[in-house]
N, CA, C and O atoms as a CHARMM CRD file, in Angstrom:
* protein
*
  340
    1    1 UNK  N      5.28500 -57.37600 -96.01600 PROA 1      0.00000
    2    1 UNK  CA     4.32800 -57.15200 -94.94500 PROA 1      0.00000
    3    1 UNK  C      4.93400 -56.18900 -93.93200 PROA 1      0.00000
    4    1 UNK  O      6.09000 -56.23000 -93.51100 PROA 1      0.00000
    5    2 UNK  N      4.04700 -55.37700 -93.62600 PROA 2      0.00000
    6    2 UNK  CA     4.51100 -54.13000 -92.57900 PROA 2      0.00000
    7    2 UNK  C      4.41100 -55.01100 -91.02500 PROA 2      0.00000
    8    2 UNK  O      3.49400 -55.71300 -90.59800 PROA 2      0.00000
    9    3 UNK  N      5.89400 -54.61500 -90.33500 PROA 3      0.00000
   10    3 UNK  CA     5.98800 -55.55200 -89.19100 PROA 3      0.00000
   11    3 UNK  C      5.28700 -55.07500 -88.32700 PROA 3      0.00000
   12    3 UNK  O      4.87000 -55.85900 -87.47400 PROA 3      0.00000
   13    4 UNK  N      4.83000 -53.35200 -88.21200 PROA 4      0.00000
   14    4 UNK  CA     4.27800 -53.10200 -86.97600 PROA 4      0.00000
   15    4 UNK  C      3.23600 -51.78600 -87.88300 PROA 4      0.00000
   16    4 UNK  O      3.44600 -51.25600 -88.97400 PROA 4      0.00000
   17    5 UNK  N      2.20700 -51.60400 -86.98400 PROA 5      0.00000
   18    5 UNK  CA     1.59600 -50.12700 -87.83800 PROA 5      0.00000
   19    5 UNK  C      2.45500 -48.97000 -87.37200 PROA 5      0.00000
   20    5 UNK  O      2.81600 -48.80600 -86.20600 PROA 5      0.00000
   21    6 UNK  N      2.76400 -48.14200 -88.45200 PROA 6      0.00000
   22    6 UNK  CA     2.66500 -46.47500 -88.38100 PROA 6      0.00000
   23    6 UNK  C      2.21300 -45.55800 -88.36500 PROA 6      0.00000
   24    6 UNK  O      2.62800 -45.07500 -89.41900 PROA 6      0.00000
   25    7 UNK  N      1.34800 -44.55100 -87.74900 PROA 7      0.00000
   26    7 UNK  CA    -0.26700 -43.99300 -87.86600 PROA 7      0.00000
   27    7 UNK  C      0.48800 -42.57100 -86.84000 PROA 7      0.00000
   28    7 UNK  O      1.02200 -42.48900 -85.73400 PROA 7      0.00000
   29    8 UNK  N      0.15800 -41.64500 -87.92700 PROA 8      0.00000
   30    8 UNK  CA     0.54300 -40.46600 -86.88000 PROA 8      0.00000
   31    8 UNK  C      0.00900 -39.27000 -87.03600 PROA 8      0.00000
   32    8 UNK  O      0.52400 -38.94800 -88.10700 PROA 8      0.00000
   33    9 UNK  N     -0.56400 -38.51100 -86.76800 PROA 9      0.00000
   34    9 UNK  CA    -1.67800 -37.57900 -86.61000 PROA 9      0.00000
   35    9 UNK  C     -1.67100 -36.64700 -85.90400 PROA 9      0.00000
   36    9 UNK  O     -2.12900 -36.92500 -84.79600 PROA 9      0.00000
   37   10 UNK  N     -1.11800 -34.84900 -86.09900 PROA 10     0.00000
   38   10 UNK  CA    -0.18000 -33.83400 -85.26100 PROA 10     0.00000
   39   10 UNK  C     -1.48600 -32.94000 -85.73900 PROA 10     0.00000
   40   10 UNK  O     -2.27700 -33.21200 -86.64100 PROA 10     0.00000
   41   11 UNK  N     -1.47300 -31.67600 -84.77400 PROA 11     0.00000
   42   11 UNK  CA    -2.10900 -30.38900 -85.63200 PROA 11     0.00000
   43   11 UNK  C     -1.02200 -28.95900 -84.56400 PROA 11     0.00000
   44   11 UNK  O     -0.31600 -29.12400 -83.56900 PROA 11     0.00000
   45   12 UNK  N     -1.28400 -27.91000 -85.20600 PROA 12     0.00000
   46   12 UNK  CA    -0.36900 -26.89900 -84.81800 PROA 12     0.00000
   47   12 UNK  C     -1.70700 -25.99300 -84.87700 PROA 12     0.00000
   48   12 UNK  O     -2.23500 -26.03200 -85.98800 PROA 12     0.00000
   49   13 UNK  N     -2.28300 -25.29100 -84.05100 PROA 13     0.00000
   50   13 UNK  CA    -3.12400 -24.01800 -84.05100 PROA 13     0.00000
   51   13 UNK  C     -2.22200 -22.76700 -83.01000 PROA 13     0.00000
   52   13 UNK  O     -1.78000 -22.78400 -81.86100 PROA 13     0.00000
   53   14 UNK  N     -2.25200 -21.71800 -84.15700 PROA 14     0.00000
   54   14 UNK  CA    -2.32800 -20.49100 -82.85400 PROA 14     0.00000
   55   14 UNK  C     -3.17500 -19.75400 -83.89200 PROA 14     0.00000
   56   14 UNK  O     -3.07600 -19.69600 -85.11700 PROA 14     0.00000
   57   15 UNK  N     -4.51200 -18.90900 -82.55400 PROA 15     0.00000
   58   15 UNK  CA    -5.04000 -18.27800 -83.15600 PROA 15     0.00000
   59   15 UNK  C     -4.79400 -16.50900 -83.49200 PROA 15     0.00000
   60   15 UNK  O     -5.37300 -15.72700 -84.24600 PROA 15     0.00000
   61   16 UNK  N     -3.94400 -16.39900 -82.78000 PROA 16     0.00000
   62   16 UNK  CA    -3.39100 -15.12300 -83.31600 PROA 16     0.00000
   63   16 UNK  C     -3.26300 -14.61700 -84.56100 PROA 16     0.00000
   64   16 UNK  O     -3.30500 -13.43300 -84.89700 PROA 16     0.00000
   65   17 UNK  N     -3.04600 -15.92300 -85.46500 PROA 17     0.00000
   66   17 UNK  CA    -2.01400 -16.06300 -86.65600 PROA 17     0.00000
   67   17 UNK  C     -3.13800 -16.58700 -87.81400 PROA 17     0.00000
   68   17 UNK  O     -3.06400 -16.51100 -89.04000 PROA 17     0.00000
   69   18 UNK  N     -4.42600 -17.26300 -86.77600 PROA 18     0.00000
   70   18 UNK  CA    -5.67200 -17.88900 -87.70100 PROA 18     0.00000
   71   18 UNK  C     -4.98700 -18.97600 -88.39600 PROA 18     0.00000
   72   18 UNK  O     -5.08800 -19.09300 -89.61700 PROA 18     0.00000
   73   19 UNK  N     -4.27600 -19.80000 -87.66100 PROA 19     0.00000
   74   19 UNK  CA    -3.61600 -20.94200 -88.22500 PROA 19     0.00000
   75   19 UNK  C     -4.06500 -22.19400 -87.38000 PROA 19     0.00000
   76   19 UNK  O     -3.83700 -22.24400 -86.17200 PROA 19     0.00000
   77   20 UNK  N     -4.81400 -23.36000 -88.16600 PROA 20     0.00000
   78   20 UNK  CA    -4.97500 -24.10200 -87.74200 PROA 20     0.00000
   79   20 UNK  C     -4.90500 -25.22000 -88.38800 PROA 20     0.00000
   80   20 UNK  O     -5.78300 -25.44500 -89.22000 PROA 20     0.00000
   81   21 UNK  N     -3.94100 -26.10900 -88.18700 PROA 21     0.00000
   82   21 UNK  CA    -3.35900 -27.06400 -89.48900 PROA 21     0.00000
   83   21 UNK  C     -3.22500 -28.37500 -89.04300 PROA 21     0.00000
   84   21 UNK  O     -3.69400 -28.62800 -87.93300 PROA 21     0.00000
   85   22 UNK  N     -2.65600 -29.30300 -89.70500 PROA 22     0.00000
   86   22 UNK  CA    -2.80600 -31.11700 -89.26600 PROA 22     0.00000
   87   22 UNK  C     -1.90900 -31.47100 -90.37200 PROA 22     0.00000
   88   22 UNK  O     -1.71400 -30.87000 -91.42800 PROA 22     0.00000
   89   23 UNK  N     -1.23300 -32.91800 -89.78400 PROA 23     0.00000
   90   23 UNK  CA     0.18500 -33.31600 -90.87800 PROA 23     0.00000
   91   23 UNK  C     -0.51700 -35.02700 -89.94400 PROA 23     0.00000
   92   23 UNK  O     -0.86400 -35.44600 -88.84000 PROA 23     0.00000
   93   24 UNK  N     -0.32300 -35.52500 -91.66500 PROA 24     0.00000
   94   24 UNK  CA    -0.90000 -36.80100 -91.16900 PROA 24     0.00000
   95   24 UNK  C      0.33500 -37.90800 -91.63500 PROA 24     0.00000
   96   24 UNK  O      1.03600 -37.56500 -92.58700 PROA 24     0.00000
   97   25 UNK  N      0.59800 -39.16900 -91.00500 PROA 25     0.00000
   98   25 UNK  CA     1.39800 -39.75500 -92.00500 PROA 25     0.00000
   99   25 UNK  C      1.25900 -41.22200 -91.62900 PROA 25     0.00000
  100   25 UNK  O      1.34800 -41.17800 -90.40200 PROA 25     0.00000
  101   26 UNK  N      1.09000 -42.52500 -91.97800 PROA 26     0.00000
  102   26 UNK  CA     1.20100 -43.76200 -92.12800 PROA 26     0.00000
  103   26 UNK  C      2.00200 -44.42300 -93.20000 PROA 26     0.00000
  104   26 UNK  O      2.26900 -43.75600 -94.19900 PROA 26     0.00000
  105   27 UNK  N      2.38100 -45.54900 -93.11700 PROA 27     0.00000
  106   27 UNK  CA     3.15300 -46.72400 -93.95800 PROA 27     0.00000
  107   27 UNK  C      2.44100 -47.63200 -93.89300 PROA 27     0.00000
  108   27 UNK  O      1.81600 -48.05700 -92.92200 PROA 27     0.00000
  109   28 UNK  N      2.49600 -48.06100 -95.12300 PROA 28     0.00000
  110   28 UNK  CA     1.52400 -49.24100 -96.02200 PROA 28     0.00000
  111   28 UNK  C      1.87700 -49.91900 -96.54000 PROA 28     0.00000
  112   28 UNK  O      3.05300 -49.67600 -96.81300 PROA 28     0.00000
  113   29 UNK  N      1.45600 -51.00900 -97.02500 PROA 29     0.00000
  114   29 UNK  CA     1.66700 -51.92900 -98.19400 PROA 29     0.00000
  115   29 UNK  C      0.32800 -51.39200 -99.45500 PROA 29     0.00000
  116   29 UNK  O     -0.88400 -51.18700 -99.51900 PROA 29     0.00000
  117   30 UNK  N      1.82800 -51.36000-100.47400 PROA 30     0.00000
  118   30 UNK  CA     0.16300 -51.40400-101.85600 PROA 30     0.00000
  119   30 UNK  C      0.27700 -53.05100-102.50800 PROA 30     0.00000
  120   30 UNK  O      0.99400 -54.03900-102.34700 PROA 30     0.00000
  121   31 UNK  N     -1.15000 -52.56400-103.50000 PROA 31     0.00000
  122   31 UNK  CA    -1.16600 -53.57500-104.05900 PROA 31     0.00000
  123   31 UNK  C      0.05100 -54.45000-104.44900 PROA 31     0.00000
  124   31 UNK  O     -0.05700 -55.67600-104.46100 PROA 31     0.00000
  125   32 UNK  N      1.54100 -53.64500-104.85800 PROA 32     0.00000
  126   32 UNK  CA     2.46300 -54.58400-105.74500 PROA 32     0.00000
  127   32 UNK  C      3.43000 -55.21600-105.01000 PROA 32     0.00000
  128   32 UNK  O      4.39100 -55.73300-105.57900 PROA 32     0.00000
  129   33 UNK  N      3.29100 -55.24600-103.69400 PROA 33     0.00000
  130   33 UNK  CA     4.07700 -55.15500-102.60400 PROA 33     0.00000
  131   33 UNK  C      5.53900 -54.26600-102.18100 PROA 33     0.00000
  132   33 UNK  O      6.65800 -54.69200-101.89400 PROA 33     0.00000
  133   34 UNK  N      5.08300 -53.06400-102.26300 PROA 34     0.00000
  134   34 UNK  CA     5.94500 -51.99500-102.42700 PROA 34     0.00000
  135   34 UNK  C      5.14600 -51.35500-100.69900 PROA 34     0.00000
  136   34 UNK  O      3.93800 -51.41200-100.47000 PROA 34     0.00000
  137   35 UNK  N      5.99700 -50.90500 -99.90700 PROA 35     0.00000
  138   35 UNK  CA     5.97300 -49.89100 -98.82000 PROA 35     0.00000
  139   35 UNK  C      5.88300 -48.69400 -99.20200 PROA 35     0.00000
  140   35 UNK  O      6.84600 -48.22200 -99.80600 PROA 35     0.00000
  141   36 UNK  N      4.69400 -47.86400 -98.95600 PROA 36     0.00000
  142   36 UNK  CA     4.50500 -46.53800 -98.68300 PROA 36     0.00000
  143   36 UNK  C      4.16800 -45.85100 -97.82800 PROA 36     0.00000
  144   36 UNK  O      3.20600 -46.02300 -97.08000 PROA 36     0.00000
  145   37 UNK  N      4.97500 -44.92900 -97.83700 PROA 37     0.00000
  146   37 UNK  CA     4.65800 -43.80800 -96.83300 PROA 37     0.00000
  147   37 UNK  C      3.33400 -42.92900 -97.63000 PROA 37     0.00000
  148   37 UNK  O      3.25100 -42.64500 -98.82500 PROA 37     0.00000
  149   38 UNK  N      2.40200 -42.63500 -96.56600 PROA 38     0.00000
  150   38 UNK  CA     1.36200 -41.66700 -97.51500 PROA 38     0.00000
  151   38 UNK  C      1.59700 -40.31700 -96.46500 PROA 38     0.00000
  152   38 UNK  O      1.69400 -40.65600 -95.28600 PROA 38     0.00000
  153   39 UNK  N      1.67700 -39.19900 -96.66200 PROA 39     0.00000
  154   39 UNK  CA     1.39000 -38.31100 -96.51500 PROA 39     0.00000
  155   39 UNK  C      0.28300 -37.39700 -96.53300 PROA 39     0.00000
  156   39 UNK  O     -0.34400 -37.25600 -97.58300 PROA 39     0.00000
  157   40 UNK  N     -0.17300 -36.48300 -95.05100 PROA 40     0.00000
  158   40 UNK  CA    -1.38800 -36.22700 -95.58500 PROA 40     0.00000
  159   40 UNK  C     -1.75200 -34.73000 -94.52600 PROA 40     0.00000
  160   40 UNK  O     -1.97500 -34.70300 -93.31600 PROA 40     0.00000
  161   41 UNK  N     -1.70800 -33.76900 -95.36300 PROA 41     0.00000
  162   41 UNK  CA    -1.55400 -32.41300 -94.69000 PROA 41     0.00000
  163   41 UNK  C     -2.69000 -31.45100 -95.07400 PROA 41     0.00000
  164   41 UNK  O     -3.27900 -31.58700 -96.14600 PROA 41     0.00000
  165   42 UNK  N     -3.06600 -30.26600 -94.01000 PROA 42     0.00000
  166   42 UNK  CA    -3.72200 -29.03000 -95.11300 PROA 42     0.00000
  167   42 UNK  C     -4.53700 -28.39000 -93.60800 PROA 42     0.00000
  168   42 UNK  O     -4.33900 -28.95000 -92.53000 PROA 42     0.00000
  169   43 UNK  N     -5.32600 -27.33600 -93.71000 PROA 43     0.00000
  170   43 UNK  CA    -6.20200 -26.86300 -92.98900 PROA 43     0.00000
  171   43 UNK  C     -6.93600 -27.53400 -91.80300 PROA 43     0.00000
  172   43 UNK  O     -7.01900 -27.42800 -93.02700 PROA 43     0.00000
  173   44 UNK  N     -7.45300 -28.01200 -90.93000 PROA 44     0.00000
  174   44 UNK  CA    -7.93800 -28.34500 -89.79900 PROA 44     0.00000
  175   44 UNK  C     -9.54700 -28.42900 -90.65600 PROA 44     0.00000
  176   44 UNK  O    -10.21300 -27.39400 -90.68000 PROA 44     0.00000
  177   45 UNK  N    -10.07200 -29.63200 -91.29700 PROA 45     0.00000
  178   45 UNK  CA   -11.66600 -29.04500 -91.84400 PROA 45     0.00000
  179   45 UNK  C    -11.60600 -29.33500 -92.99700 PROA 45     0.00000
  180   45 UNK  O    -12.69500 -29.62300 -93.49400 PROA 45     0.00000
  181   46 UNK  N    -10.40900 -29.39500 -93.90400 PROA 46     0.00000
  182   46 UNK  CA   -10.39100 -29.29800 -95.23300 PROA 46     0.00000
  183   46 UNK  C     -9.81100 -30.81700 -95.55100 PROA 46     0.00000
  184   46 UNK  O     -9.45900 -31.66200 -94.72800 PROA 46     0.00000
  185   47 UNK  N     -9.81700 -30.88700 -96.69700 PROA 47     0.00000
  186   47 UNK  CA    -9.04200 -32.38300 -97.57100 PROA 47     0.00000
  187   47 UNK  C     -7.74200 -32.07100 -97.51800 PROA 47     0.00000
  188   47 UNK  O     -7.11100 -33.01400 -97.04100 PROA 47     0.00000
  189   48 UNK  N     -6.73800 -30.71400 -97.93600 PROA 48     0.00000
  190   48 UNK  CA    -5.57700 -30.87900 -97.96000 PROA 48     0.00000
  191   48 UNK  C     -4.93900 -31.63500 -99.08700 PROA 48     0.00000
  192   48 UNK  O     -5.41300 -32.12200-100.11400 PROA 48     0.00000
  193   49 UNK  N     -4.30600 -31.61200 -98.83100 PROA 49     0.00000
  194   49 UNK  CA    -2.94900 -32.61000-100.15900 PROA 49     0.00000
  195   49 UNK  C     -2.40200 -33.65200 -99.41600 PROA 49     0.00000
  196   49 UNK  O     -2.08500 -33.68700 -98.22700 PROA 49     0.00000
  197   50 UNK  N     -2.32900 -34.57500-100.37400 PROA 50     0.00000
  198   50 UNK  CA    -1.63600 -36.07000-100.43400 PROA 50     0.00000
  199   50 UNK  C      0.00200 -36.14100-100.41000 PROA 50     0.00000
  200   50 UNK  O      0.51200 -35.02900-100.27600 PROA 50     0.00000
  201   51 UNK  N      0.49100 -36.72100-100.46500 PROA 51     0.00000
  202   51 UNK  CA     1.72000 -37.05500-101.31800 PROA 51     0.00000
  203   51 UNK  C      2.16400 -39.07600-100.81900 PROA 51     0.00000
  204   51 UNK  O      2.12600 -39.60800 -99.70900 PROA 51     0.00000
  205   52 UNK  N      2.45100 -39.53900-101.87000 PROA 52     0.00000
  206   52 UNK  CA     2.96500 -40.76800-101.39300 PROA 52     0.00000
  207   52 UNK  C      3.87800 -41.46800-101.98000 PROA 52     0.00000
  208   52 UNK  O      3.84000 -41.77000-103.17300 PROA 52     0.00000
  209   53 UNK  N      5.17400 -41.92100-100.83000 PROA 53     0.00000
  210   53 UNK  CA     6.19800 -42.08100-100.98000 PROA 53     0.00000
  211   53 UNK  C      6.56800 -43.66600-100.76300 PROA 53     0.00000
  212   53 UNK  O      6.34600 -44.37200 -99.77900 PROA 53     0.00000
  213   54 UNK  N      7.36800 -44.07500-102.31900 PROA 54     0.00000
  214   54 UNK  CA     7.01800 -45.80300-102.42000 PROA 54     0.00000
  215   54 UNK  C      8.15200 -45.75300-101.97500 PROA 54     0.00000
  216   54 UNK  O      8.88500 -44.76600-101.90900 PROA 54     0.00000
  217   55 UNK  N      8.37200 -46.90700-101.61800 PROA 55     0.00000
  218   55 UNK  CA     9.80900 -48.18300-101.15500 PROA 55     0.00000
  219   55 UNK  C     10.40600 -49.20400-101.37000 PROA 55     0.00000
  220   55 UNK  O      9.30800 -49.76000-101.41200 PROA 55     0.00000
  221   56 UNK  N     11.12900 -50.04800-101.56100 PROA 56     0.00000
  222   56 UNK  CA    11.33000 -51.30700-101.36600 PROA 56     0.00000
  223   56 UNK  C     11.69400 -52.07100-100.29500 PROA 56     0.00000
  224   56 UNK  O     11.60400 -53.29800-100.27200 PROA 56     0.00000
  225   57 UNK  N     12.08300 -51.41900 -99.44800 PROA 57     0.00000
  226   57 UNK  CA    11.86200 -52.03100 -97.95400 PROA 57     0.00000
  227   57 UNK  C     11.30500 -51.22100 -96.91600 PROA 57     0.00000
  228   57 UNK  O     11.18900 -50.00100 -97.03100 PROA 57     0.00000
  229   58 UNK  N     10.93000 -51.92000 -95.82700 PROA 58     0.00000
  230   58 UNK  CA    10.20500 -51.09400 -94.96600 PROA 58     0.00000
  231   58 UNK  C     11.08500 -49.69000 -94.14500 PROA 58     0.00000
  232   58 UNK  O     10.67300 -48.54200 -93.97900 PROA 58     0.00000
  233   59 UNK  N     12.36900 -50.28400 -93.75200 PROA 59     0.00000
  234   59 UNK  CA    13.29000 -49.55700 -93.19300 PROA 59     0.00000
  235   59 UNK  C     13.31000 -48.19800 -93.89600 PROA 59     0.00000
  236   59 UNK  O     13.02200 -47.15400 -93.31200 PROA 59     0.00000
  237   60 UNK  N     13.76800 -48.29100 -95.54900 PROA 60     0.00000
  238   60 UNK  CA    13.29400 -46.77100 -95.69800 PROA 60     0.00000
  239   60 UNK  C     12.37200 -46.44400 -95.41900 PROA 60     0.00000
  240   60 UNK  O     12.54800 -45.41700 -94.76500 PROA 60     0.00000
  241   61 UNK  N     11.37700 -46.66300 -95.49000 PROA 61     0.00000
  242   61 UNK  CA     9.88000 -45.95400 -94.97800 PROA 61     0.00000
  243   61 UNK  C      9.93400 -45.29400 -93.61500 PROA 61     0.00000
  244   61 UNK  O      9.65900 -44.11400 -93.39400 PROA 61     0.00000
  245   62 UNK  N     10.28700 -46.11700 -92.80700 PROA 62     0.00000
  246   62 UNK  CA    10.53800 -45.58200 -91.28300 PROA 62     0.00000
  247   62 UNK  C     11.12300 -44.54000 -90.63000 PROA 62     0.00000
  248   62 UNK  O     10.81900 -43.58900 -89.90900 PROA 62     0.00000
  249   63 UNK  N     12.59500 -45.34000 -91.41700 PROA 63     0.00000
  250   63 UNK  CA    13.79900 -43.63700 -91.75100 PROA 63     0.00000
  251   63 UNK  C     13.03600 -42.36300 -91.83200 PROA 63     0.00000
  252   63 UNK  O     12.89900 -41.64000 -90.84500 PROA 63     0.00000
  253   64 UNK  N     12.45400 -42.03500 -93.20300 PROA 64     0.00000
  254   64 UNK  CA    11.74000 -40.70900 -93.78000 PROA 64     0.00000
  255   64 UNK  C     10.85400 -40.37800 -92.60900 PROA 64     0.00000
  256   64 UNK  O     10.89800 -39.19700 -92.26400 PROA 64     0.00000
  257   65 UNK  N      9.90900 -41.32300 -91.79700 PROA 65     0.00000
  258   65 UNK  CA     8.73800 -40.98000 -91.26300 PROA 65     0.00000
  259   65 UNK  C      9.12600 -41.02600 -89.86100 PROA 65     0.00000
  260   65 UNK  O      8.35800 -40.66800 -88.96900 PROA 65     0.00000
  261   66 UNK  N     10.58100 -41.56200 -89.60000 PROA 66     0.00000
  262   66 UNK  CA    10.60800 -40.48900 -88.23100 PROA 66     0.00000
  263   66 UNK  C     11.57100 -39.51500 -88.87600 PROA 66     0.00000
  264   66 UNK  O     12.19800 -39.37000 -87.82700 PROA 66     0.00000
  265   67 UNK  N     12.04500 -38.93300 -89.49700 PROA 67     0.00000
  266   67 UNK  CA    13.00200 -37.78900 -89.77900 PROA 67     0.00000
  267   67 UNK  C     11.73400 -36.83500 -90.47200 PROA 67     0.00000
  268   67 UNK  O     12.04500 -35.74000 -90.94200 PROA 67     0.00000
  269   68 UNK  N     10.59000 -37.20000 -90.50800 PROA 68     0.00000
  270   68 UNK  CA     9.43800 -36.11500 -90.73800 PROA 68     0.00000
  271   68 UNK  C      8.41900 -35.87100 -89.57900 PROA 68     0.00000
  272   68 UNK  O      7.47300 -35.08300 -89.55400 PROA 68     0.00000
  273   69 UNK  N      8.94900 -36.93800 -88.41800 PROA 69     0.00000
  274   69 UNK  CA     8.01800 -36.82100 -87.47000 PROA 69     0.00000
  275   69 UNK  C      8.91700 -35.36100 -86.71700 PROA 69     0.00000
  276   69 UNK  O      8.35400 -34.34200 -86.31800 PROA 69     0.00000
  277   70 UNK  N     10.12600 -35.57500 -86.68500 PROA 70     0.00000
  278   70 UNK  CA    11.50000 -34.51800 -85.86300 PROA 70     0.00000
  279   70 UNK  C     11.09000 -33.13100 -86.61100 PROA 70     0.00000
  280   70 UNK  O     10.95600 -32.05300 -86.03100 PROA 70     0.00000
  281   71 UNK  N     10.90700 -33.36800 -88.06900 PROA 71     0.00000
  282   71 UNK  CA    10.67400 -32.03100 -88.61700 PROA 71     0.00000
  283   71 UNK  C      9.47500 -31.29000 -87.60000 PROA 71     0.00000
  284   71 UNK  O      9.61100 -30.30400 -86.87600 PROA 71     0.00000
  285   72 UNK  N      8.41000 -32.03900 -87.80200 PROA 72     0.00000
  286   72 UNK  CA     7.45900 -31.47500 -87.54100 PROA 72     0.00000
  287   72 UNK  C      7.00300 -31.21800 -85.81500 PROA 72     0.00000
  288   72 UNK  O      6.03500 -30.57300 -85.41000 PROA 72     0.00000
  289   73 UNK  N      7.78000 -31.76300 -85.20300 PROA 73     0.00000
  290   73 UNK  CA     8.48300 -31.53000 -83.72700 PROA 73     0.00000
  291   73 UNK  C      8.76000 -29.99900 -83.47600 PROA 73     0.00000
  292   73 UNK  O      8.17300 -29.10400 -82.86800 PROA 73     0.00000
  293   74 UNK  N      9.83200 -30.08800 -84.16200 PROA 74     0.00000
  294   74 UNK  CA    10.27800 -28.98600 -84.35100 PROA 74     0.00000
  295   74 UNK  C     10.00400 -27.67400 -84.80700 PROA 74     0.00000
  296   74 UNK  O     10.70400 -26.66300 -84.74700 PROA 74     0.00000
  297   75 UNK  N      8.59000 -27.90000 -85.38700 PROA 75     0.00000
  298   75 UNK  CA     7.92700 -26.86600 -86.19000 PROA 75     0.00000
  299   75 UNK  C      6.56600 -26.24800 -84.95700 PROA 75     0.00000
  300   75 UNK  O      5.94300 -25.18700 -84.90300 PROA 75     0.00000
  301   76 UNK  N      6.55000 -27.08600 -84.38600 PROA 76     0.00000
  302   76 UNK  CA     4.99700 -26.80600 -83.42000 PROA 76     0.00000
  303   76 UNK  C      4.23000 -27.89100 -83.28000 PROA 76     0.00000
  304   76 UNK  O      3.61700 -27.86600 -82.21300 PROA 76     0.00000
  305   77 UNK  N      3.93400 -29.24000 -84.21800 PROA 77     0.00000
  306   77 UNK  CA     3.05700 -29.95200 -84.18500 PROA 77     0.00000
  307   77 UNK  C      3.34700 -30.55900 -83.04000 PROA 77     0.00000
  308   77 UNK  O      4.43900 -30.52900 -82.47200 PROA 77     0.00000
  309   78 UNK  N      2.15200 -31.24400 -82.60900 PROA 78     0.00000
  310   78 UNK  CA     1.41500 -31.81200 -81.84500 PROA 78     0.00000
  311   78 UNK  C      0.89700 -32.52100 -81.79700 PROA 78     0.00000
  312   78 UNK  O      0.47600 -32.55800 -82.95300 PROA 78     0.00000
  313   79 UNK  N      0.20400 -33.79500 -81.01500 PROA 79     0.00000
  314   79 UNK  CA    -0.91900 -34.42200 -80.70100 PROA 79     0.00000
  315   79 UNK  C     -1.52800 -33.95800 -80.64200 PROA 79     0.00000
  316   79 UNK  O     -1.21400 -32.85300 -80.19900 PROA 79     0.00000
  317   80 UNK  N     -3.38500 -34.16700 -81.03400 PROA 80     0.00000
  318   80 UNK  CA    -4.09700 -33.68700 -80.33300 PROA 80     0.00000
  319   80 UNK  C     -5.06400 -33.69000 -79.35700 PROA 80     0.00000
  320   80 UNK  O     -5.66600 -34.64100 -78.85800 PROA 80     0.00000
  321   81 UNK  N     -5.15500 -32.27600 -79.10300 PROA 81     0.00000
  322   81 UNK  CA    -5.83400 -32.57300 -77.46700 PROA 81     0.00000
  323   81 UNK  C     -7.05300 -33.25100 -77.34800 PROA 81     0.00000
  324   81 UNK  O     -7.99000 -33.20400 -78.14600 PROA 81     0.00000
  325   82 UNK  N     -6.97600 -33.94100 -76.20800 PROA 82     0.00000
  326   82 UNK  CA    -8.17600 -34.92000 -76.01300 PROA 82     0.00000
  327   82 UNK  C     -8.87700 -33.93100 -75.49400 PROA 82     0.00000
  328   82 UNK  O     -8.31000 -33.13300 -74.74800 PROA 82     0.00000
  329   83 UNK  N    -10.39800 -33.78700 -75.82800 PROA 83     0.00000
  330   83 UNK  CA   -11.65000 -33.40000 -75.27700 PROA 83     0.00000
  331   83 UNK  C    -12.76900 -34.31300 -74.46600 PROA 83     0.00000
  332   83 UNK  O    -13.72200 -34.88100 -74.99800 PROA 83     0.00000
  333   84 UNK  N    -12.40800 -34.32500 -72.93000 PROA 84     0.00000
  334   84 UNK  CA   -12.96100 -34.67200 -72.07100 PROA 84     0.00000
  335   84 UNK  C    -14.57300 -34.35400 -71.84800 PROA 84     0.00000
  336   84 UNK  O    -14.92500 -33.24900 -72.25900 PROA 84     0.00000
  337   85 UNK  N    -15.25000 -34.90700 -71.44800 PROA 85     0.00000
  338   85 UNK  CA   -16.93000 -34.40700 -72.07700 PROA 85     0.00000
  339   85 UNK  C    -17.48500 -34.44700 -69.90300 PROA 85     0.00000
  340   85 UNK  O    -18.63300 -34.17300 -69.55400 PROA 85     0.00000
């Protein structure tokens, strides 16, 4: 059982460059009781690509998904901006 949720959701736009992108990532339990990390990236609009990364304990999971949260720190991503109405 996952002790706490993981849910994380970045996008990087500059339009100079016509780049507007999103890196998604959570930890799960599957069916066999295995921890995964799912991965989930691509265009701002589009489906994008998957990838998902099993475990046997939660700790690895965490490890990878903050040492991919730093990557992507580091790259430009972001939260995104709230739109106030």
């Amino acid at each position: 059982m996952i002790a706490q949720p993981y849910h994380l959701y970045v996008e990087r736009s500059d339009a100079s460059k016509n780049m507007a992108r999103y890196y998604a990532m959570s930890i799960e339990p599957n069916l066999f009781g295995d921890v995964c990390l799912l991965r989930k990236w691509g265009r701002i609009g589009s489906k994008g690509q998957m990838m998902v990364h099993r475990f046997g304990r939660e700790e690895e999971a965490v490890e990878l998904f903050l040492d991919l949260l730093l990557q992507k720190r580091k790259r430009g991503y972001r939260p995104r901006a709230s739109v106030l109405s």
